[in-house]
C-alpha positions in Angstrom: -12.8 -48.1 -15.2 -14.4 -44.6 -15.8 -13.4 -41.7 -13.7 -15.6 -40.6 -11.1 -13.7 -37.2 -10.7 -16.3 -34.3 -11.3 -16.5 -32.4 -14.6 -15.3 -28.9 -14.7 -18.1 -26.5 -14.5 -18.3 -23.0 -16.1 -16.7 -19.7 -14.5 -19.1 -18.8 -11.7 -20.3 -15.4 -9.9 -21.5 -16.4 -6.8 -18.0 -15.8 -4.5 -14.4 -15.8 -5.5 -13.8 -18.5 -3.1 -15.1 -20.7 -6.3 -12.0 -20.6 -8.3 -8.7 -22.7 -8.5 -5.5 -22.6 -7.4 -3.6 -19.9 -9.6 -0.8 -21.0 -11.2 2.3 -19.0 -9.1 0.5 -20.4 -5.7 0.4 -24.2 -7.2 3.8 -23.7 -8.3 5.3 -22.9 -4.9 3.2 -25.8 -3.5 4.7 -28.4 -5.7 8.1 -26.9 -5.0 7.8 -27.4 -1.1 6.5 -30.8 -1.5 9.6 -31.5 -2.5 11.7 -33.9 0.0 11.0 -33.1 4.1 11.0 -30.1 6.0 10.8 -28.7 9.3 7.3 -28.5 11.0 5.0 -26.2 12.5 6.0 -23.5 11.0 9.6 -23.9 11.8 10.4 -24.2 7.7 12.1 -22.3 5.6 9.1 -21.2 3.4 7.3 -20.3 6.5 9.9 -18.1 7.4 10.4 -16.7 4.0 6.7 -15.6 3.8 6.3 -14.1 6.8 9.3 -12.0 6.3 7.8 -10.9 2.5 5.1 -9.6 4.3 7.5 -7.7 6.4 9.4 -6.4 3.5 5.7 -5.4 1.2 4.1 -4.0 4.5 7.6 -2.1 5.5 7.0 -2.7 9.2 8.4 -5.2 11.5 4.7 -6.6 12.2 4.2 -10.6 14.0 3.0 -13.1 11.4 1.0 -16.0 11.7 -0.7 -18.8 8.9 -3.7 -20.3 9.5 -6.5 -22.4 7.6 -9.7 -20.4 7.1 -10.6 -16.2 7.1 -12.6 -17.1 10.4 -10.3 -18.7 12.1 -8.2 -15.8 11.6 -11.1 -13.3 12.5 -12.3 -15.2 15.8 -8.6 -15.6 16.8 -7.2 -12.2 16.4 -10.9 -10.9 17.9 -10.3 -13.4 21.0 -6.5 -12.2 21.4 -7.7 -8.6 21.4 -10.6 -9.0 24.0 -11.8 -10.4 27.3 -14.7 -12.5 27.5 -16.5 -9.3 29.0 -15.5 -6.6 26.3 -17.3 -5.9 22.8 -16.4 -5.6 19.3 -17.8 -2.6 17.3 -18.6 -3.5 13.6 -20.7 -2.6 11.0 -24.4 -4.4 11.0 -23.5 -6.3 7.4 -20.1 -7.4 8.3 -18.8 -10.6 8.4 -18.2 -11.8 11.5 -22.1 -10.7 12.5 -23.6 -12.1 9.2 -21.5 -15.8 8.2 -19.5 -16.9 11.0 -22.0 -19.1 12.9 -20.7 -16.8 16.2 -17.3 -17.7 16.4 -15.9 -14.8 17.7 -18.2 -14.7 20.5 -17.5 -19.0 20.8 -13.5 -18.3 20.6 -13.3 -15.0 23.2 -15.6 -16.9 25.3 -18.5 -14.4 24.6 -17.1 -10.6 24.0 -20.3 -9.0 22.2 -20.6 -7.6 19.3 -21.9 -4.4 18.9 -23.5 -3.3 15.5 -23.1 0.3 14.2 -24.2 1.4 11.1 -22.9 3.8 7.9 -23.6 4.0 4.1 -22.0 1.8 1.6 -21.2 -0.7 4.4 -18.8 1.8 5.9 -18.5 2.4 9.8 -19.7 5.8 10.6 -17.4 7.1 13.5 -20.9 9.2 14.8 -22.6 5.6 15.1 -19.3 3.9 16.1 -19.3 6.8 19.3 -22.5 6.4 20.4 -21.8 3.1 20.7 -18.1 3.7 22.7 -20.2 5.9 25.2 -23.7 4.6 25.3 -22.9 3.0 28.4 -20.2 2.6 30.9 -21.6 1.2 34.0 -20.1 -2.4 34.7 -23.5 -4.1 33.3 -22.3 -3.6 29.5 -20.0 -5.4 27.6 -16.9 -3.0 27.7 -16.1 -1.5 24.3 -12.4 -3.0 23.4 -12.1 -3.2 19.6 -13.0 -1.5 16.4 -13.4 -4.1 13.4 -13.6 -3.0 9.9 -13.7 -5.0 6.5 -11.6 -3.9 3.6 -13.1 -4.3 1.1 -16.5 -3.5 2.6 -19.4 -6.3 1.9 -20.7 -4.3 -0.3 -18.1 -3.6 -2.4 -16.9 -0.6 -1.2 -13.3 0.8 -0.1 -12.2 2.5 3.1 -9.7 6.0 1.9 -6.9 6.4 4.4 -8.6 9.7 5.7 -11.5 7.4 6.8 -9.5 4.8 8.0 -7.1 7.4 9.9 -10.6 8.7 11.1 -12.0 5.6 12.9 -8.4 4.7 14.4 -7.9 8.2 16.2 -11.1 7.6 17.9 -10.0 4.3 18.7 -7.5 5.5 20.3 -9.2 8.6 22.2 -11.4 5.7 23.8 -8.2 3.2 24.2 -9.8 0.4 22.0 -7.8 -1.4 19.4 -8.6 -1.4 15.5 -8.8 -4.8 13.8 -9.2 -5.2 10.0 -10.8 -7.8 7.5 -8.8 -7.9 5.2 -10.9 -10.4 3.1 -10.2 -8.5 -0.2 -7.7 -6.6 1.0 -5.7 -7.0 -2.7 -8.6 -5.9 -4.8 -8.6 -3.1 -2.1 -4.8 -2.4 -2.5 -5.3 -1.7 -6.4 -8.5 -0.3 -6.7 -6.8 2.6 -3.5 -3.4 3.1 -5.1 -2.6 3.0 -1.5 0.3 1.1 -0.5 -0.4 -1.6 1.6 1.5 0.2 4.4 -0.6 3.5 3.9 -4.3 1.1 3.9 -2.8 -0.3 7.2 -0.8 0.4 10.0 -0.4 3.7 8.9 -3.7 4.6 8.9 -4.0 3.3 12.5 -4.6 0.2 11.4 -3.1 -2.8 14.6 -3.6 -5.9 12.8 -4.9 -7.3 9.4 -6.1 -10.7 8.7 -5.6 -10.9 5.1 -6.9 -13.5 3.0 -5.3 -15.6 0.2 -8.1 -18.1 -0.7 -10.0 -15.4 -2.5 -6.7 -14.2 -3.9 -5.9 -17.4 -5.7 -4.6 -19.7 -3.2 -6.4 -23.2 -2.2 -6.3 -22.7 1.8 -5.0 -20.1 4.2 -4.8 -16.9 5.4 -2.3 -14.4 7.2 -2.6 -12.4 9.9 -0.3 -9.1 10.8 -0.1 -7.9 14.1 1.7 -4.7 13.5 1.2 -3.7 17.2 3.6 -6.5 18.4 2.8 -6.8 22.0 -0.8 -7.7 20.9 0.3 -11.2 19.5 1.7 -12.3 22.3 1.4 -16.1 22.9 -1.2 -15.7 20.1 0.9 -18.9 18.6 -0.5 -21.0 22.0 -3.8 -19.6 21.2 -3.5 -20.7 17.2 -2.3 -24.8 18.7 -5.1 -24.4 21.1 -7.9 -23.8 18.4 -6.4 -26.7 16.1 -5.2 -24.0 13.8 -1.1 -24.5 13.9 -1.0 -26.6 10.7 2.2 -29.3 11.3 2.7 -29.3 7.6 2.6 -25.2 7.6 5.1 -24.8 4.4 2.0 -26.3 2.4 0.1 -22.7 3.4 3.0 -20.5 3.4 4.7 -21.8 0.5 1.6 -20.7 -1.7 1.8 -17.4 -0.2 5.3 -16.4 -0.7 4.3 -17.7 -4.5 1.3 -15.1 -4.6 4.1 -12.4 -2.6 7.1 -12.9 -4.3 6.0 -13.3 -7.9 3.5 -10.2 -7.6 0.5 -12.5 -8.4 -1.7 -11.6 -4.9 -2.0 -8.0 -7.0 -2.1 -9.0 -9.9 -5.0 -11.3 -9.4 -6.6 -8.7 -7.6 -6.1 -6.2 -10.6 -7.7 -8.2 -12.8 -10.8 -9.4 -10.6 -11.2 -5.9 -10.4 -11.0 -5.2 -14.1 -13.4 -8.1 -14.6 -15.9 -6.6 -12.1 -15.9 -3.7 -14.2 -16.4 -5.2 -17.7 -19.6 -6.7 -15.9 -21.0 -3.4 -14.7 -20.3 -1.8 -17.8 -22.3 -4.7 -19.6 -25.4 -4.6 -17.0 -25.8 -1.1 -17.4 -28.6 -0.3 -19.5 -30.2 -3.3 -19.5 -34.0 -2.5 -18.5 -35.1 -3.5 -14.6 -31.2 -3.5 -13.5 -30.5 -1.5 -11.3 -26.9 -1.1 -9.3 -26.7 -0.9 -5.8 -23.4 0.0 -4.5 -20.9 1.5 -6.6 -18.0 -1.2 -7.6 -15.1 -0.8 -6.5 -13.1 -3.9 -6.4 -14.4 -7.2 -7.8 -18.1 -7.5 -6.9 -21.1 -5.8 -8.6 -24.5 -5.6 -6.9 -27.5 -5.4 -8.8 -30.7 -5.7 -8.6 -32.4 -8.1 -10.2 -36.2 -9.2 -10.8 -36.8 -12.3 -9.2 -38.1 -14.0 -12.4 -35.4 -13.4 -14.0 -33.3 -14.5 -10.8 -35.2 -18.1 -10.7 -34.2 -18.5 -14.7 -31.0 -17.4 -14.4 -31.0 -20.4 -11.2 -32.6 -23.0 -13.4 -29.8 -22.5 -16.1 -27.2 -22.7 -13.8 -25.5 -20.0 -12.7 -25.2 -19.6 -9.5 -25.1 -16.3 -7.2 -25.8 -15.0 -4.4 -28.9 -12.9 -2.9 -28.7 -11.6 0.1 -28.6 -7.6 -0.1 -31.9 -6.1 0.7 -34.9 -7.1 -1.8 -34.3 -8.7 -4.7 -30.4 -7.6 -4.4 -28.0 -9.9 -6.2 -23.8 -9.9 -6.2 -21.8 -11.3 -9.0 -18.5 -12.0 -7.9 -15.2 -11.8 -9.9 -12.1 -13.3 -9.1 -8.6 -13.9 -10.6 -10.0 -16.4 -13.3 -12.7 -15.2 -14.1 -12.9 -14.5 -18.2 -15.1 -11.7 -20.9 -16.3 -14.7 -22.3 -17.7 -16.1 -19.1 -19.3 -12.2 -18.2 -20.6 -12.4 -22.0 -22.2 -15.7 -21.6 -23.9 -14.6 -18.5 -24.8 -11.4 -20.2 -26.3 -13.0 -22.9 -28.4 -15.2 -20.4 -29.8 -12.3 -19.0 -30.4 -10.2 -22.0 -32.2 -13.3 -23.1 -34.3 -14.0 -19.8 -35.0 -10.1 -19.6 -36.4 -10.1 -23.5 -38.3 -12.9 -22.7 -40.2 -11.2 -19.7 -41.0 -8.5 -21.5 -42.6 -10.4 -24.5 -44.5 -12.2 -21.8 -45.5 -9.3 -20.0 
């Protein structure tokens, strides 16, 4: 009988949520599936990971596994906020753009309030007009700060910056939340510690992500402000988010921790990213958008050449501004696959020109 698995398709650009399992997070896996173990969390692996964290973060912070990056968001939002406060976040981030309004669904309807800044940076000017716009009891109450590090775009948060937004936090009491999507490629790209990018800086909880960091499900969150994770377990059960097999997230994790791999994978997205720029540049009609970073280049692209580079099958996404494209690295990705893509576009864009 022939196999009706699906053939492996070529190294992609559209997200870094595209690639595999690396090999140090699949090798922890199959090692906790190995015999039984406790559940819920109450595990040995489970335990072990969330004390790594402790150890690579140098704080004494509450940690919690869970399935997807909004789950984590939305949860740690919810746990931060009344259903009649706000969230302050920049106008391109995440949890405004691609979470179908979960936050709002899991606090029960805290607002989010959009601010604005270059590079997909909060400006603390637009992040204080919003704080003190209003504060009459007819407006959602301004409770929480929420940054992304990485930014969408690319971009990376210095301490001073960071240390910038969370002492004006504080003058207004809110509390300072971070997406830590890419928070590796972040790390590296910094030469911050992970301590110094964090709660250092001000930082009061992190939801860092492993999927994009080579694992195949889960994230973590760090509430380095203890008291604020307070039955945040309850809330986790309650949203169908305490996994009963947990050691199967957290056993991948301590892998990516313990071995080193969560920056090394990071490192060499980033290096990828890189190569990539370095290739468009100089190719007629490209044009960069953002400077990289971490592990995503933003270009722009014609459109024709964006509908033939479709129709051979590479896939992408476009969703910055017009005719704005990002190519995505991640911990797989390969020169060769950049210099096939490359080559498809050096093609495509010769092409146009002989046409035009």
């Amino acid at each position: 009988m022939l196999s009706t698995r699906p053939t492996t398709r070529p190294v992609q650009f559209a997200s870094d949520n595209y690639s595999g399992i690396c090999p140090e997070a699949l090798d922890y896996l199959l090692q906790a599936n190995q015999g039984d173990a406790p559940a819920y969390g109450d595990d040995d692996w489970t335990q072990q990971a969330a004390d790594k964290f402790r150890e690579i973060f140098d704080i004494d912070c509450e940690v919690f596994f869970v399935f997807n990056g909004t789950a984590a968001n939305s949860l740690t939002l919810a746990s931060l906020c009344q259903s009649y406060h706000s969230v302050i976040c920049h106008e391109l981030a995440h949890i405004e753009t691609d979470e179908c309004g979960a936050p709002e669904f899991a606090s029960n309807g805290s607002k989010l309030l959009l601010a604005q800044g270059e590079q997909g940076k909060l400006d603390p000017a637009h992040i204080e007009r919003l704080i003190t716009k209003r504060t009459d009891i007819h407006y959602p109450k301004p409770k929480v700060i929420s940054l992304t590090q990485a930014t969408e775009v690319g971009t990376i948060y210095t301490t001073d910056e960071l240390a910038a937004i969370a002492a004006l936090a504080r003058h207004h009491g809110l509390k300072v939340h971070m997406d830590g999507a890419r928070f590796a490629n972040a790390v590296v790209a910094s030469g911050k510690t992970p301590a110094e990018l964090t709660w250092k800086a001000g930082i009061d909880v992190l939801c860092c992500c492993g999927t994009k960091n080579g694992m195949g499900i889960g994230e973590a969150i760090l509430f380095f402000d203890k008291a604020l994770a307070e039955d945040f377990a309850y809330r986790c059960k309650q949203a169908g988010q305490l996994a009963s097999k947990m050691r199967f997230i957290s056993a991948p994790w301590l892998g990516l921790l313990e071995t080193g791999a969560w920056l090394r994978n990071a490192a060499h997205a980033n290096r990828m990213a890189a190569y990539l720029e370095q290739q468009l540049q100089g190719i007629p009609g490209l044009n960069m958008l953002f400077p990289r970073q971490v592990n995503g280049v933003f270009v722009q692209l014609p459109q024709a050449l964006t509908d033939e580079l479709y129709r051979r099958g590479w896939k992408f996404y476009t969703f910055i501004g017009t005719d704005g494209a990002r190519l995505m690295c991640a911990w797989n990705t390969t020169p060769e696959a950049i210099d096939a893509l490359v080559a498809d576009i050096n093609d495509v864009v010769g092409r146009l020109a002989k046409s035009g």
